[in-house]
C-alpha positions in Angstrom: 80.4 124.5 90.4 80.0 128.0 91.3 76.3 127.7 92.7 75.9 129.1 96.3 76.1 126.3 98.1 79.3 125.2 96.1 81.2 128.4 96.7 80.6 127.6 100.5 82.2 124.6 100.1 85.8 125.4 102.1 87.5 122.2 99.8 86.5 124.1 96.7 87.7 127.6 98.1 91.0 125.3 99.0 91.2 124.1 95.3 90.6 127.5 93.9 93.2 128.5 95.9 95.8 126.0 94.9 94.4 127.2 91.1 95.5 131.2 92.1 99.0 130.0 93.6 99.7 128.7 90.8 98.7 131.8 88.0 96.1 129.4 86.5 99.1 127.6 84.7 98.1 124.3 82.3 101.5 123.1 83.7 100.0 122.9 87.2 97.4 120.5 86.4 98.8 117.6 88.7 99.5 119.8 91.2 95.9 121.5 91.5 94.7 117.2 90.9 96.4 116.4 93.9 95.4 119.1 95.9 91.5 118.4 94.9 92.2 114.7 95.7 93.4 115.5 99.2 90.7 118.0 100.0 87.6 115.9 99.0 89.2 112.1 98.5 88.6 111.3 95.5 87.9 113.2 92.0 84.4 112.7 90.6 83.2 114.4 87.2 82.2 118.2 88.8 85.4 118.7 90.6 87.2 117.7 86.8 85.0 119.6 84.8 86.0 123.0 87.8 89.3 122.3 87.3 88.9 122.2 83.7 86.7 125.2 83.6 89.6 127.0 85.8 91.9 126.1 83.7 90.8 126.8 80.6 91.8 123.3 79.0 89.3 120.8 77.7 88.0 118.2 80.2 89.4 115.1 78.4 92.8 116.4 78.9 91.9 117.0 83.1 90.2 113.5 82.9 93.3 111.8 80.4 95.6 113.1 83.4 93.7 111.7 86.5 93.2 108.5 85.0 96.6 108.0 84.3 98.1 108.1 87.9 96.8 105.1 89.9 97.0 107.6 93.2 93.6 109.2 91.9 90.0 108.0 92.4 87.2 108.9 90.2 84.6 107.9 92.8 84.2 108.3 96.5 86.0 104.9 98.0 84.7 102.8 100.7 86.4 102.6 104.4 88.9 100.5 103.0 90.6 100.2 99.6 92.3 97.3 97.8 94.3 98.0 94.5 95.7 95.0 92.1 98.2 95.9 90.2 97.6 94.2 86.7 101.0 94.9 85.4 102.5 92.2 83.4 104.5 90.6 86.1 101.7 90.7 88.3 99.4 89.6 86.0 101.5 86.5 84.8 102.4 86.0 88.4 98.7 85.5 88.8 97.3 88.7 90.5 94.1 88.1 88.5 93.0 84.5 90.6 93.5 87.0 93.8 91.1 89.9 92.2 89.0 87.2 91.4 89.0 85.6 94.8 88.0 89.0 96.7 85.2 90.1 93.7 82.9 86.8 95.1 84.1 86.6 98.5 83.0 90.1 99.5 80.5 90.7 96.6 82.3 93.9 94.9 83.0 93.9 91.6 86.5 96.0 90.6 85.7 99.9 89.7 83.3 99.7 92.4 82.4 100.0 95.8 80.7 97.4 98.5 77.0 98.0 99.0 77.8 98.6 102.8 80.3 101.7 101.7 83.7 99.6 103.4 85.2 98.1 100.3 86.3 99.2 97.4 88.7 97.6 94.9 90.7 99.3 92.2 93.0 98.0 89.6 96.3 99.8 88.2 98.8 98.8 85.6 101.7 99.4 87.6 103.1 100.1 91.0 106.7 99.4 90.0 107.7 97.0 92.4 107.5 94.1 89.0 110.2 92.1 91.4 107.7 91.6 94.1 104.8 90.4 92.0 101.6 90.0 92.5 101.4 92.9 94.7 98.0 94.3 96.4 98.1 97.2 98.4 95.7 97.2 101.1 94.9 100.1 102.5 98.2 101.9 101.5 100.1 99.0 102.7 101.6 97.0 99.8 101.8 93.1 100.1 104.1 92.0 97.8 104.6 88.4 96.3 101.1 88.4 97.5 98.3 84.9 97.5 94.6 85.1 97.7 94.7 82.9 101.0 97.1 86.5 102.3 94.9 89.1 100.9 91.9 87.6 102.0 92.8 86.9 105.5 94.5 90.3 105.6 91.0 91.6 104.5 88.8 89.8 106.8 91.0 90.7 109.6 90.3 94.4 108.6 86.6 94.1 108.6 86.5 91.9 111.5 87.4 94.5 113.5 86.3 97.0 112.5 82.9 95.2 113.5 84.1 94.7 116.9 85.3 98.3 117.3 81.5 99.3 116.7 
């Protein structure tokens, strides 16, 4: 990443500069993640392979780290973002009917991203709240104990207006 028109990008220069702050230490890795997460929104495979480069550590161990924490995402996400947890409890409790439910209502397979760019859906294997299972979170907002009927409506509601708002 250190053509032209990358080192005029001001989120890079920000990264880098999170990267100095910390003396180019391994140890920072999350740190210097989050920061890169923040800046562009998500962490796709030139950013990694930067941070990596920056780093001096090989890009499994960047990637190994990013995919472990459900807070990152390895491709740009749509207006709106819905994450199942697939944790045991919430996957006995029956979170996998709900993901199921969204995938053919709204035509979006999980991993990816609606054709229109406004929904994505992610899965994670645990947001710690096992008491509250199934949980979605919708848009940083967890629903807990949640049913497809719930997510859905909760869902369309979103969309809906943003259609009217346009």
């Amino acid at each position: 990443m250190t053509t032209s028109a990358t080192s005029l990008d001001k989120r890079l220069i920000l990264v880098d500069k999170t990267i100095a702050v910390h003396g180019n230490r391994r140890d920072a890795l999350l740190e210097i993640l989050h920061t890169a997460h923040n800046v562009y929104g998500f962490l796709d495979k030139k950013i990694l392979l930067h941070i990596s480069e920056k780093l001096r550590i090989p890009p499994s161990q960047v990637y190994g780290v990013a995919t472990f924490y459900n807070y990152f995402k390895l491709k740009k996400p749509g207006s709106h973002s819905v994450t199942f947890c697939l944790g045991t409890a919430c996957y006995v409790k029956g979170v996998e009917e709900i993901l199921s439910a969204l995938e053919k209502e709204f035509n979006v397979k999980r991993g990816e991203t609606s054709s229109d760019g406004k929904l994505s859906l992610f899965v994670t294997r645990c947001v710690g709240a096992c008491a509250m299972a199934p949980n979605v979170i919708v848009d940083d907002e967890m629903i807990g104990k949640a049913t497809k009927e719930v997510v859905l409506e909760r869902i369309r509601k979103i969309l809906e207006s943003e259609r009217v708002e346009a």
